[in-house]
GUTIBA-742338 format. One record per residue: x, y, z of N, C-alpha, C, CB in turn; residue number from 1. Coordinates in Angstrom, 3 decimals, padded with zeros to 6 digits. Glycine has a CB too. Example, Ala and Ser with C-alpha at 12.3 -4.5 7.8 and 13.67 -1.06 7.14 Angstrom:
2
     n.xx     n.yy     n.zz    ca.xx    ca.yy    ca.zz     c.xx     c.yy     c.zz    cb.xx    cb.yy    cb.zz num
  013.190 -005.690  007.800  012.300 -004.500  007.800  013.200 -003.300  007.800  011.308 -004.473  009.046   1
  012.850 -002.250  007.080  013.670 -001.060  007.140  012.900  000.030  007.870  014.084 -000.598  005.725   2
***
This chain:
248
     n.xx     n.yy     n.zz    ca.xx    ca.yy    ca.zz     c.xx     c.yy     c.zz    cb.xx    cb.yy    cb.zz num
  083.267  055.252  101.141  082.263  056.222  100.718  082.197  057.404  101.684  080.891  055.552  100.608   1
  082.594  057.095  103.196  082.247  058.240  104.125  083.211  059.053  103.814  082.175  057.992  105.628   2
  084.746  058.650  103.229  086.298  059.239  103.267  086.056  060.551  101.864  087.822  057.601  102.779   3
  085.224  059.395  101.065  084.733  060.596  099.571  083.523  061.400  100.037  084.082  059.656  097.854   4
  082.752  061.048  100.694  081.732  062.427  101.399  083.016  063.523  101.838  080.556  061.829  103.245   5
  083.345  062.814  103.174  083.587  064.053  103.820  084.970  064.838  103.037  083.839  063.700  105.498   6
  085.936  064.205  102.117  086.566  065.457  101.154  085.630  066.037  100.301  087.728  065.017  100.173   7
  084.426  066.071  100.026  083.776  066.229  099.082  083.509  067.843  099.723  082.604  065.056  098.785   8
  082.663  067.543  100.970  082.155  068.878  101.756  083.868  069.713  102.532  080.719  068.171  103.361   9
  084.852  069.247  102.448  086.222  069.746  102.840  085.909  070.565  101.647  087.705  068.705  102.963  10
  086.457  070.324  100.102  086.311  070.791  098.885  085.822  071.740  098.778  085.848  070.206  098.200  11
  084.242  071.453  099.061  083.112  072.563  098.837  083.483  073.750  099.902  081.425  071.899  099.155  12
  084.106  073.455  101.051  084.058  074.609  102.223  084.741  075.324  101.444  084.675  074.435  103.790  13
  086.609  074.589  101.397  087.563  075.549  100.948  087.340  076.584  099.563  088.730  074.706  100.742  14
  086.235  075.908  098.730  086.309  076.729  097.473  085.519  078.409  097.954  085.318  075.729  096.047  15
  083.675  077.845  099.006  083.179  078.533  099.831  084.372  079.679  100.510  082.531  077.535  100.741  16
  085.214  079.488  100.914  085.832  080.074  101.660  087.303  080.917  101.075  085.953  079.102  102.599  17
  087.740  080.601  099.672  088.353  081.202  098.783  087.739  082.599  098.238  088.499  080.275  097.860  18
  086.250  081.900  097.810  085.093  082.907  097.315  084.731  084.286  098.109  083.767  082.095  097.323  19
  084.512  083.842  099.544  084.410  084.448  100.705  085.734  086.035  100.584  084.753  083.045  101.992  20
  087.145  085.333  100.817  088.318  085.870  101.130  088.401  086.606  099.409  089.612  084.584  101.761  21
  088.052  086.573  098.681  088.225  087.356  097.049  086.966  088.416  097.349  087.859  086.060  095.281  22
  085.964  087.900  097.216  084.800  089.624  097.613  085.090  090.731  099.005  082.840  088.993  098.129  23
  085.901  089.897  099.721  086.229  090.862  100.996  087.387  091.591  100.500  086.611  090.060  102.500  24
  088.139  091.029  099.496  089.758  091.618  098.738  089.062  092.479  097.819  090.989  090.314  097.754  25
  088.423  091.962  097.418  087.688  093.089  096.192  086.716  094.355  096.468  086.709  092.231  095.250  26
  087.133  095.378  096.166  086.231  096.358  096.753  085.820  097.536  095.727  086.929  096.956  098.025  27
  084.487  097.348  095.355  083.969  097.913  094.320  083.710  100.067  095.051  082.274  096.692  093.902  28
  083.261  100.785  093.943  083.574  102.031  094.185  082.733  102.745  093.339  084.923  102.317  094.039  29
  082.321  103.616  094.004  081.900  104.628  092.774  082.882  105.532  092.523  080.631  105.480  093.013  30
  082.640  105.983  091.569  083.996  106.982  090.869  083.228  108.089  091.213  084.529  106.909  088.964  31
  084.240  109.431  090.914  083.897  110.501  090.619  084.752  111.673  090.001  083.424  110.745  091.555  32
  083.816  112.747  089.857  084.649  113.909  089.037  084.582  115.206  089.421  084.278  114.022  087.688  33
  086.328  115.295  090.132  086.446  116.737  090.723  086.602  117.593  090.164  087.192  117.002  091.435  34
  086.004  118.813  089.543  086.235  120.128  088.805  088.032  120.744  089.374  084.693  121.392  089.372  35
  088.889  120.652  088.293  090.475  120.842  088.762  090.602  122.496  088.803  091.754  120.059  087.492  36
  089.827  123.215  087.503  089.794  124.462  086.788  088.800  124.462  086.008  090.880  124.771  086.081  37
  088.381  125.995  086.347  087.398  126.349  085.625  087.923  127.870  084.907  086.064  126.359  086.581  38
  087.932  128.284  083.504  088.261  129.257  083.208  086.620  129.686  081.726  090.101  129.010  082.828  39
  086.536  130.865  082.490  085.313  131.234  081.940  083.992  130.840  082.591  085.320  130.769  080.709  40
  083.212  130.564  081.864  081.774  130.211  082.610  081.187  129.044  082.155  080.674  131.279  082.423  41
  080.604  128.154  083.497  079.681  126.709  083.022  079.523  126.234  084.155  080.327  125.492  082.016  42
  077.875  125.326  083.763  077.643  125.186  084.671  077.294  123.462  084.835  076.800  126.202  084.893  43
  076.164  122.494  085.823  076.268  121.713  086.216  074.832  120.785  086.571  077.053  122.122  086.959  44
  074.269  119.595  086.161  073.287  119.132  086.690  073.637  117.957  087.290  072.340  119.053  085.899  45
  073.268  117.691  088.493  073.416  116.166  089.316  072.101  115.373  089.052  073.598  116.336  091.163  46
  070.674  115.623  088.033  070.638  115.017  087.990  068.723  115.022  088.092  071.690  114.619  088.588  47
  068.770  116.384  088.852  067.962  117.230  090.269  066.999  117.579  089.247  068.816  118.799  091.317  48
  067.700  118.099  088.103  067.041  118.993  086.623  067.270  120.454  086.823  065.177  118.831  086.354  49
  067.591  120.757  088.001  068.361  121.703  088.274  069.943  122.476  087.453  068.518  121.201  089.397  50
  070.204  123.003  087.638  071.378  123.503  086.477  072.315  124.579  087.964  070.377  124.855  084.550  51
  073.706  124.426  088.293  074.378  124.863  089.733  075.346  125.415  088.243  075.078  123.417  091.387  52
  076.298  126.426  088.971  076.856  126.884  088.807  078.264  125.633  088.759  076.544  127.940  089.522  53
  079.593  125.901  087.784  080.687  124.918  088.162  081.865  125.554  088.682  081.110  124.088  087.015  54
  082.297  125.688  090.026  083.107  126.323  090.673  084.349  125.027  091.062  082.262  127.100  091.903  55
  085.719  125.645  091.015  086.833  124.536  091.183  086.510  123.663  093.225  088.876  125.735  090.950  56
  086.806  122.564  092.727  086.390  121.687  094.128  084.787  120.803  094.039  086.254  122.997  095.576  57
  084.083  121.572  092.777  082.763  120.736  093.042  083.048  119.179  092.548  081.378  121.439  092.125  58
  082.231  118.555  093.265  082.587  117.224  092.844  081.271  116.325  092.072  083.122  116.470  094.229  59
  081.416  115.963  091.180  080.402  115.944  089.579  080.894  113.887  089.904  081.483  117.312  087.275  60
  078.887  113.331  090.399  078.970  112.148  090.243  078.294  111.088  088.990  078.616  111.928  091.348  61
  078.621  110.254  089.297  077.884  109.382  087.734  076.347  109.679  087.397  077.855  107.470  087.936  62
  076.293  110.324  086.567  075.136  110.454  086.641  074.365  112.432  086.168  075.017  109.810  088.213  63
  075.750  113.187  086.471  075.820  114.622  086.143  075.831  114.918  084.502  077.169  115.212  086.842  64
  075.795  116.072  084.199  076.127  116.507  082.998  076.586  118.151  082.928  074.935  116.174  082.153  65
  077.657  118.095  082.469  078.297  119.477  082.452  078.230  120.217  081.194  079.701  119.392  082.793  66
  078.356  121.434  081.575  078.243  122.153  079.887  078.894  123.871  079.987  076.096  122.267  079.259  67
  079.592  124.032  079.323  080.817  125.417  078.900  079.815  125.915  078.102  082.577  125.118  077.926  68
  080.117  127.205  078.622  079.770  128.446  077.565  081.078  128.336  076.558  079.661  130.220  078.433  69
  080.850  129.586  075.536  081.881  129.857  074.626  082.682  130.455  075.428  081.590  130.594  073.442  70
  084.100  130.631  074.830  085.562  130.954  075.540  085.638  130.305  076.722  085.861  132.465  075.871  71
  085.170  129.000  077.036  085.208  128.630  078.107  085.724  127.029  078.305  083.994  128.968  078.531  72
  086.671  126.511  079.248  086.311  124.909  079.574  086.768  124.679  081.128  087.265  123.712  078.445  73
  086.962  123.640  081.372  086.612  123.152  082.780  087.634  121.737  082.455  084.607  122.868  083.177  74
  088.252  121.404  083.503  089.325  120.567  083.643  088.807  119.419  085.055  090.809  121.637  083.931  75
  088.622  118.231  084.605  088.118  117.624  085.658  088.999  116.061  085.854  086.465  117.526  085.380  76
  089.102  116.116  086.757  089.954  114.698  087.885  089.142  113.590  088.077  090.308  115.120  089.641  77
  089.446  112.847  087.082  088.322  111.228  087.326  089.320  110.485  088.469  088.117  109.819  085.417  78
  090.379  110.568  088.687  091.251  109.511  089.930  090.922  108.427  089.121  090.641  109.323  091.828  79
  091.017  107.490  089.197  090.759  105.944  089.223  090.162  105.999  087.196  089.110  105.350  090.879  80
  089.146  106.724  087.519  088.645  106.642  086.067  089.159  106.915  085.089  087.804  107.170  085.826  81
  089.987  107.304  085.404  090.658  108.965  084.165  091.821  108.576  083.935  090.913  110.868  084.862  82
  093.027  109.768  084.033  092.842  110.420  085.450  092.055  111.879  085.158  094.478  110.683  086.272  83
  092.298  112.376  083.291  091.631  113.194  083.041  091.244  114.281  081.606  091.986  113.573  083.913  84
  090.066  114.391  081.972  089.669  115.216  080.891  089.184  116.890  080.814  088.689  114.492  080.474  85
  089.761  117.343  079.490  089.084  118.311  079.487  087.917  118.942  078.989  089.610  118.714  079.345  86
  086.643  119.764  079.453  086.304  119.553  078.310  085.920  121.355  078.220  085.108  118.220  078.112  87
  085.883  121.579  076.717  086.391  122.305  075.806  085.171  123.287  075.724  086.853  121.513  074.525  88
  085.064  124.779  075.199  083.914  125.442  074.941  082.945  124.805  074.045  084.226  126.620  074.478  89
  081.463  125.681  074.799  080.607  124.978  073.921  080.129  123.696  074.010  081.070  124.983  072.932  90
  080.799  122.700  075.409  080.322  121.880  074.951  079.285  121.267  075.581  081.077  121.294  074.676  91
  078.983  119.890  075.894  077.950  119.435  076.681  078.532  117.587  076.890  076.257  119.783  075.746  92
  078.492  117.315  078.546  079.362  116.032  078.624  078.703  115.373  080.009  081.219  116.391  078.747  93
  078.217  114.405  079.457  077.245  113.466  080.475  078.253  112.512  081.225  075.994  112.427  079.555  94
  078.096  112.457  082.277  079.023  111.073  082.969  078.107  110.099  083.005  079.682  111.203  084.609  95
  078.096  109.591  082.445  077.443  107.794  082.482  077.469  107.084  083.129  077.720  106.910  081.855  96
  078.761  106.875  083.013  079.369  105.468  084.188  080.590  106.022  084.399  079.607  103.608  083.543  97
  080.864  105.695  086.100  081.982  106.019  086.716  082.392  104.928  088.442  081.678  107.769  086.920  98
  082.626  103.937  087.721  082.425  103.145  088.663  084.003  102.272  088.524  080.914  102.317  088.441  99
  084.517  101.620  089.702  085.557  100.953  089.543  085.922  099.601  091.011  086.646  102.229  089.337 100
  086.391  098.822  090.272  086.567  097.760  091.244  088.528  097.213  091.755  085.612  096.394  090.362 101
  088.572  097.997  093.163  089.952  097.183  093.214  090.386  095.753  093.834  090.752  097.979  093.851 102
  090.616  094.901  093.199  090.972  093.791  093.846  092.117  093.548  094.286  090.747  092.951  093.286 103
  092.882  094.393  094.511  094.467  094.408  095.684  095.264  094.002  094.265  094.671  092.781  097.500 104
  095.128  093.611  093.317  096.228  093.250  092.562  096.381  093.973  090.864  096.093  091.633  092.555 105
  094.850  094.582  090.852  094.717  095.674  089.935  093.372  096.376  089.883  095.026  095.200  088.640 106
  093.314  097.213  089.167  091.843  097.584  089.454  091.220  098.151  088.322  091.685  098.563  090.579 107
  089.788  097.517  088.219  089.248  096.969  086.822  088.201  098.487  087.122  088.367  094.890  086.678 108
  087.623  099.817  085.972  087.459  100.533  086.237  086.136  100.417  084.850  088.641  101.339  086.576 109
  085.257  101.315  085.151  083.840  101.231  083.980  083.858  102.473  083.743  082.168  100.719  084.467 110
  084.367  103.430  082.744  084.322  104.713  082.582  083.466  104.816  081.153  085.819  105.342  082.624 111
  082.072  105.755  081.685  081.347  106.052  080.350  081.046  107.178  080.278  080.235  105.407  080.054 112
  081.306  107.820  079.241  081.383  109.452  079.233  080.298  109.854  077.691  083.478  110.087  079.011 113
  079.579  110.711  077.586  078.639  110.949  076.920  078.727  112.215  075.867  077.712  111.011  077.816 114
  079.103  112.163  075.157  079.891  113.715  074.820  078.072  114.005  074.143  081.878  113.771  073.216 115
  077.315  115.152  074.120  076.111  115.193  073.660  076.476  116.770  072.445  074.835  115.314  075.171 116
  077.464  116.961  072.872  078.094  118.444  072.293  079.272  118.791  072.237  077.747  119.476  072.883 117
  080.115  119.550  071.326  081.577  120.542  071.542  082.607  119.397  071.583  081.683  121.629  073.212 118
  083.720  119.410  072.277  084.528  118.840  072.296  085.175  118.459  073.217  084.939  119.149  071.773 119
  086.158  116.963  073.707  086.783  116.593  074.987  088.132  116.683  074.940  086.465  115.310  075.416 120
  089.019  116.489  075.443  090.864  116.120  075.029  090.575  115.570  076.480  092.512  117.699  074.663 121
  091.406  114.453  076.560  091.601  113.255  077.767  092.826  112.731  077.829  090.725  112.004  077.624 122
  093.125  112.152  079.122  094.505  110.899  079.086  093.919  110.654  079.913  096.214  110.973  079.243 123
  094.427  108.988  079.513  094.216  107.615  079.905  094.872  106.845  080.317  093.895  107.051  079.284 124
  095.055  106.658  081.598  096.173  105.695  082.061  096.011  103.877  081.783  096.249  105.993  083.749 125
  097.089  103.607  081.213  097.171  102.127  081.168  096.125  101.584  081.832  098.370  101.585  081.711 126
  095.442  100.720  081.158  094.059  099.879  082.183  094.251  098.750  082.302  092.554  099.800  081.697 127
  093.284  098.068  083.031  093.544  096.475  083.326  092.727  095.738  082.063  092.834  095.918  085.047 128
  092.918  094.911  081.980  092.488  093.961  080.798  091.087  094.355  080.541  092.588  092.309  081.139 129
  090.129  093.902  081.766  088.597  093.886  081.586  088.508  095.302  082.118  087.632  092.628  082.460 130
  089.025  096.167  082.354  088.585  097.846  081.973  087.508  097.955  081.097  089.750  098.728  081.205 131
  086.831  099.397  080.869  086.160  099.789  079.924  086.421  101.428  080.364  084.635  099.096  079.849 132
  086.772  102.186  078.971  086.439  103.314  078.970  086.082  104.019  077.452  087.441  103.868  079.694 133
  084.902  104.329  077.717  084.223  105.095  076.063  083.774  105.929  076.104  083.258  104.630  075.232 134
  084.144  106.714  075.184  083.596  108.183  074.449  082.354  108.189  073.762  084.541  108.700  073.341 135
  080.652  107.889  074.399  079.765  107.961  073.216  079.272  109.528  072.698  078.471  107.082  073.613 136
  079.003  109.293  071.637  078.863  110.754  070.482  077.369  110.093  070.102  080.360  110.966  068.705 137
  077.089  111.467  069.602  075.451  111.271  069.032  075.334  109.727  067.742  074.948  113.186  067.946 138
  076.566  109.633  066.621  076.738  108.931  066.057  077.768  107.523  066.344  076.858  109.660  065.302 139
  077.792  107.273  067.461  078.983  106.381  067.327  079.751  106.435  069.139  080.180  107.163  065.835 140
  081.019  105.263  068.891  081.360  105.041  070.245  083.018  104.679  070.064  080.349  103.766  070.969 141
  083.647  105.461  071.034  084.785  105.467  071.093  085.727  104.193  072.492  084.873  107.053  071.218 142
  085.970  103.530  071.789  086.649  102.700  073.200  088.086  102.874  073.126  086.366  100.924  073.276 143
  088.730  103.232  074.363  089.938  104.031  074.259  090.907  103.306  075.879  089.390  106.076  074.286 144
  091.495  102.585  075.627  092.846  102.137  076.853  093.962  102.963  076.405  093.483  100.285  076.848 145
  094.903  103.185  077.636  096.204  103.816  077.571  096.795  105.028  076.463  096.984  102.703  077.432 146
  095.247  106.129  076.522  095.393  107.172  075.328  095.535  108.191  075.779  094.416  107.350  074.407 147
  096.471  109.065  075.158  095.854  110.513  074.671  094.647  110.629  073.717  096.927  111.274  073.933 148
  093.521  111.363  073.852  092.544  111.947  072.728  091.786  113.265  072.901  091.476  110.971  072.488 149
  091.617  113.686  071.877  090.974  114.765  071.269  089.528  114.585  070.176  092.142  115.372  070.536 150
  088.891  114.288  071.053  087.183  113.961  070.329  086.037  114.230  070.195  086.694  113.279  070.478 151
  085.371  114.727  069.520  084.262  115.468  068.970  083.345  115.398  069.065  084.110  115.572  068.165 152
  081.546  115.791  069.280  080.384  115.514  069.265  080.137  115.448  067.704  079.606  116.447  070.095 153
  080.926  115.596  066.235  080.623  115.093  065.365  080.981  113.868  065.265  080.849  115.669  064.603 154
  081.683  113.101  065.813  082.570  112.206  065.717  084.101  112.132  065.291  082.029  111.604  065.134 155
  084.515  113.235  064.904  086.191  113.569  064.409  086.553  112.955  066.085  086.799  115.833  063.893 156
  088.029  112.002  065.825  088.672  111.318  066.816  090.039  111.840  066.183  088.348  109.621  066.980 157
  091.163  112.605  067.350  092.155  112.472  066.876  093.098  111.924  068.299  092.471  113.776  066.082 158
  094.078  110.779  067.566  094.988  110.393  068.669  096.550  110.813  069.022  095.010  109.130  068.531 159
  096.833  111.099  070.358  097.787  111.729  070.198  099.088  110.280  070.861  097.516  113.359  071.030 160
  098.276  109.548  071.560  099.357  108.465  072.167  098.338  107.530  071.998  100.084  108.608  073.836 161
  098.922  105.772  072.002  098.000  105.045  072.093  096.895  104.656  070.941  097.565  105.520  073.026 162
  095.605  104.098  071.119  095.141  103.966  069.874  093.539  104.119  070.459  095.677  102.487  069.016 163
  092.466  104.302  069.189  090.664  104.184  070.186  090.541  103.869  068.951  089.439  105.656  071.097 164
  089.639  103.018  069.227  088.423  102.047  068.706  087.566  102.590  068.363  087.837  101.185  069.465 165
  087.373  103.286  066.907  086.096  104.126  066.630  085.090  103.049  066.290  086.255  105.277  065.363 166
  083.563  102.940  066.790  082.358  102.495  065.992  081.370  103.300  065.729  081.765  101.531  066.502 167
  081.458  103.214  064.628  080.241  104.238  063.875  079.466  103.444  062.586  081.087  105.823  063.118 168
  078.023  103.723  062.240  077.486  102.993  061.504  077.595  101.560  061.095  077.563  103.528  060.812 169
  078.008  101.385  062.322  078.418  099.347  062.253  079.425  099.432  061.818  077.586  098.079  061.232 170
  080.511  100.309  061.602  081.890  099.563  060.854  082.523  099.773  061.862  082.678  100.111  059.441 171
  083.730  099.115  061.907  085.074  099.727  063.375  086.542  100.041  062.354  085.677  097.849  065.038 172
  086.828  101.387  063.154  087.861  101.517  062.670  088.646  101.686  063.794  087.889  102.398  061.744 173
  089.800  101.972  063.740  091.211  101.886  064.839  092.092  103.370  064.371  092.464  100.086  064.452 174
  092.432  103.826  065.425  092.841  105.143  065.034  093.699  105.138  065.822  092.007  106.276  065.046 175
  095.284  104.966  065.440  096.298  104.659  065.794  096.820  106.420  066.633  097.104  103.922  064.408 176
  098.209  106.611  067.479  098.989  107.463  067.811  099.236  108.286  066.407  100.156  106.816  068.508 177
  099.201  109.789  065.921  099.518  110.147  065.149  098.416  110.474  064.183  100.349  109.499  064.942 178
  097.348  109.652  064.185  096.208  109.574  062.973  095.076  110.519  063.557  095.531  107.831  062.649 179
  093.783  110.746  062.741  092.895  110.935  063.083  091.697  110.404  062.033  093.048  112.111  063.438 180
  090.218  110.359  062.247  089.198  109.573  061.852  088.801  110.681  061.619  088.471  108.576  062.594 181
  088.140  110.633  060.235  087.219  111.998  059.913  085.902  111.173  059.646  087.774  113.115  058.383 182
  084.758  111.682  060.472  083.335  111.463  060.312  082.766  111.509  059.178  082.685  112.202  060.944 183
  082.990  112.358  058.041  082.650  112.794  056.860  083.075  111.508  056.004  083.329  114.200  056.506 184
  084.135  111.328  056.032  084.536  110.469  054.546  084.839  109.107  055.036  086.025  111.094  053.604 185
  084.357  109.379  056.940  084.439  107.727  057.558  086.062  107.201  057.164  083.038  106.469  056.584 186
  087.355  108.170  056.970  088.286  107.397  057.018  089.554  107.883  058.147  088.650  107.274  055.600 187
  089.995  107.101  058.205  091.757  107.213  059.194  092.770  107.494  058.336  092.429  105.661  059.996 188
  093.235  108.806  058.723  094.475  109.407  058.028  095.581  109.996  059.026  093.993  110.598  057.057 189
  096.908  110.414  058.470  097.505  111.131  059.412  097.202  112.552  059.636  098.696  111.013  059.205 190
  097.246  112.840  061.174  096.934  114.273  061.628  097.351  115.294  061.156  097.196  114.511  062.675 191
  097.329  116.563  061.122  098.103  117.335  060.647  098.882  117.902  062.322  097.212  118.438  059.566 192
  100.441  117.865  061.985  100.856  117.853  062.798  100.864  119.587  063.718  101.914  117.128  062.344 193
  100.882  120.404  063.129  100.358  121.379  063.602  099.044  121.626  065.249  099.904  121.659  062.308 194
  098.662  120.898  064.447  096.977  120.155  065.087  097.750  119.206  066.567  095.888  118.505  063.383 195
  098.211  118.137  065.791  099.224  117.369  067.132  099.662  118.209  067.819  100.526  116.541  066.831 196
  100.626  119.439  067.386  101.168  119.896  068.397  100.337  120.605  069.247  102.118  120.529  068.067 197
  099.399  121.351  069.165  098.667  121.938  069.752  097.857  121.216  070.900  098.050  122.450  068.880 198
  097.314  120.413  070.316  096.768  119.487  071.568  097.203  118.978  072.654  096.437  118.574  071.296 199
  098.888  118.765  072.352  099.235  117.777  072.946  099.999  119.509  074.365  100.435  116.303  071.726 200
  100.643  120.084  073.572  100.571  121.094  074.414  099.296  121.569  075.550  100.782  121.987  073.547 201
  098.319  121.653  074.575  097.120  121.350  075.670  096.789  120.299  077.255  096.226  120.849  074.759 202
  096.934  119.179  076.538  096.949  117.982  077.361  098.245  117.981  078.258  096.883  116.689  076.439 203
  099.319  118.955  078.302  100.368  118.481  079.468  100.110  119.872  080.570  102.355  118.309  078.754 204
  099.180  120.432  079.881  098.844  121.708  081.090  097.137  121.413  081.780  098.856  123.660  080.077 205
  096.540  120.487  081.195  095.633  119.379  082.058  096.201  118.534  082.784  094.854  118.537  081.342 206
  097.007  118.052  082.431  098.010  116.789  083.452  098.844  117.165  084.649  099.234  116.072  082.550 207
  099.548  118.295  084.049  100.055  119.164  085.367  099.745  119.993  086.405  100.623  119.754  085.152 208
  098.484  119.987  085.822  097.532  120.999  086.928  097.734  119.993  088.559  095.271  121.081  086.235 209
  097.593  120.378  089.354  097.643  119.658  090.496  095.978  119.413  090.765  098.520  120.497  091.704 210
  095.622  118.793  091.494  094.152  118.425  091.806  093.484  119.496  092.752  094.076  116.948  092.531 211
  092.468  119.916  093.257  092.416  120.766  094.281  091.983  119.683  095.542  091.350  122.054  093.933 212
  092.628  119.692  096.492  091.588  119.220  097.702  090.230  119.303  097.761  091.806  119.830  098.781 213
  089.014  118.056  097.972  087.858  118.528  098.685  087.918  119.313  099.670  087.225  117.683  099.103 214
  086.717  120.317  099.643  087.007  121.590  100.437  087.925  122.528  099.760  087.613  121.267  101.777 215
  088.744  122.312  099.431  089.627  123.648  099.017  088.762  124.893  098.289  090.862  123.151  097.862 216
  089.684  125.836  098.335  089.071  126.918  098.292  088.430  126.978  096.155  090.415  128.249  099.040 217
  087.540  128.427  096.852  086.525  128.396  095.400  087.110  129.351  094.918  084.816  128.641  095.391 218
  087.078  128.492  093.416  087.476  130.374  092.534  087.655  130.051  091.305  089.119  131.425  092.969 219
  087.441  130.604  090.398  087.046  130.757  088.544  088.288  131.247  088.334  085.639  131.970  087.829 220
  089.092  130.479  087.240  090.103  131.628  086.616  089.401  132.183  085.557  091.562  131.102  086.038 221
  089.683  133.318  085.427  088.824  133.948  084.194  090.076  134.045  082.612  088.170  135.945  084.856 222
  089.324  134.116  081.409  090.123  133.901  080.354  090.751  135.541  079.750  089.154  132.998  079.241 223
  091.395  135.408  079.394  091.895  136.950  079.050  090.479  137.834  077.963  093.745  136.747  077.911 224
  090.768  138.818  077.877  089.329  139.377  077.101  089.955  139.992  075.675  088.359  140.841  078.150 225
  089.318  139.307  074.991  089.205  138.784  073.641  089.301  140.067  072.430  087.710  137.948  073.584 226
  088.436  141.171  072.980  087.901  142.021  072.830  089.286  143.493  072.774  086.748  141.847  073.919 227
  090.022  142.696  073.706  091.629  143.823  073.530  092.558  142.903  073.023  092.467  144.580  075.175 228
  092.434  141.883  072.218  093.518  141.086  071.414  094.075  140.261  072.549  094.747  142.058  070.606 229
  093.464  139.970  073.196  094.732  138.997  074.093  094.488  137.535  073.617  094.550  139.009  076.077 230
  095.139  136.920  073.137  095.001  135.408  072.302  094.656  134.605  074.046  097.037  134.675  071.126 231
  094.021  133.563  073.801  093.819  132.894  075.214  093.972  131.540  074.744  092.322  133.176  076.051 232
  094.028  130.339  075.581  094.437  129.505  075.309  093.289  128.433  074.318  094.978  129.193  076.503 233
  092.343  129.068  074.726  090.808  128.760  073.960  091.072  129.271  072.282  089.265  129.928  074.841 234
  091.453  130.650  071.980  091.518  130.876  070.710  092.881  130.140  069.788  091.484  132.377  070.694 235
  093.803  129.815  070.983  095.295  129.177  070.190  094.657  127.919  069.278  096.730  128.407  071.564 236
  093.968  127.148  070.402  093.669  125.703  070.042  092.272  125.496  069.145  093.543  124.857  071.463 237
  091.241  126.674  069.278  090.315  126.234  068.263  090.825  127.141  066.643  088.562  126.669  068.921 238
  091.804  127.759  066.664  092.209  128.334  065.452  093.060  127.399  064.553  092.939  129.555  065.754 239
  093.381  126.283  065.199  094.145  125.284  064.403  092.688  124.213  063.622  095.409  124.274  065.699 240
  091.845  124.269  064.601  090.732  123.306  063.932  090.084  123.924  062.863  089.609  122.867  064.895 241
  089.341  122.997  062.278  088.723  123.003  060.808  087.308  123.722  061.300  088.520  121.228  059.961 242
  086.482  124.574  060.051  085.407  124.882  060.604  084.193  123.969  060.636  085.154  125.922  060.112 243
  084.316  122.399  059.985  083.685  121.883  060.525  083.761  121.050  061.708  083.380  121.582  059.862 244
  084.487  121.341  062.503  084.446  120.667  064.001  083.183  120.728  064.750  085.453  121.335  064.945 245
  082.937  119.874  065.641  082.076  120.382  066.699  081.688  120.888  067.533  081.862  120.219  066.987 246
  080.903  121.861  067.809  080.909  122.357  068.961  081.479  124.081  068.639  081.854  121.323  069.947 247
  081.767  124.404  066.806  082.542  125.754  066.755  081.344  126.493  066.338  083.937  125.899  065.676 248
***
């Protein structure tokens, strides 16, 4: 009986002490979101109720909400969360949750993004199993691993790689690479490829942008002026959309 005690409390240490060596391996994080580019004008709340100006380098934590004037968007660096989104004139985009956990062997990340207005385009790097990352809209919720997307404060979802999980009015639909979900008639069809191309052109000049250093220097690119015909990259991409989009 003493030989089964004392493996009993051996047992209990080593499991104690497995437990121990996994929370010291595991190291939880808050996320955040560095402004990459800013072209045009918008600005920024942490939270304060205050409203800051959004200049490239500010760094936007869980809990902010950003918002573009017209002819305008802002390109932001989730790292870990992301890696990133854009988001688009007009619009209005709450960070929710931005939190992530690495345990040396992958790292499990909580990305919740709030679209309240206008429009986002994002990529999504491959996630770990128990990941989470969603798009909520006034109507509905987008859950999205290893995507390209282009998604709406009406709810229009279009995918350019990968697949998201639309829920809206209790039903779920799946909106494959290639397709898009129209809010209106609640169905999944193919994109018009026109539309694909445009976006996706979009999304590799978000991806390639380089990040700016914290600290690095401040400065607005401004958009060409509208007013002497200069097409800008704002008028290429909302001239392919429908006029009922969001945020036009």
């Amino acid at each position: 009986m003493k030989q089964v005690g004392l493996l009993s409390k051996l047992l209990a240490c080593a499991v104690a002490l497995g437990a121990l060596l996994v929370s010291e391996t595991a190291q939880a994080g808050a996320g955040k979101a560095t402004v990459r580019a800013v072209r045009g004008s918008a600005d920024f709340s942490d939270g304060s109720g205050s409203w800051k100006k959004v200049k490239v380098g500010v760094i936007l934590k869980q809990g902010a909400i950003i918002r573009t004037a017209a002819e305008s968007s802002v390109d932001l660096f989730l790292d870990q969360n992301g890696p990133v989104v854009r988001v688009t004139e007009n619009s209005q985009l709450g960070l929710d949750r931005l939190t992530f956990e690495d345990s040396g062997v992958e790292t499990v990340i909580d990305t919740g993004l709030n679209l309240k207005d206008g429009r986002i385009l994002g990529n999504v790097k491959k996630l770990a199993q128990a990941s989470k990352y969603e798009v909520k809209t006034p109507n509905g919720v987008a859950g999205i691993r290893g995507t390209e997307y282009d998604i709406s404060a009406n709810g229009k979802v279009l995918v350019i790689t990968g697949s998201v999980v639309v829920v809206e009015g209790g039903r779920t639909h799946v909106v494959n690479a290639g397709e898009s979900f129209d809010p209106t008639s609640k169905a999944v069809s193919k994109a018009d490829p026109q539309v694909l191309a445009t976006v996706t052109t979009t999304l590799k000049d978000v991806v390639t942008t380089p990040p700016t250093p914290d600290g690095g220097t401040l400065t607005v690119v401004p958009v060409k002026d509208p007013s002497k015909g200069e097409p800008t990259a704002v008028d290429n991409y909302r001239n392919t959309q429908t006029s009922g989009s969001g945020g036009q």
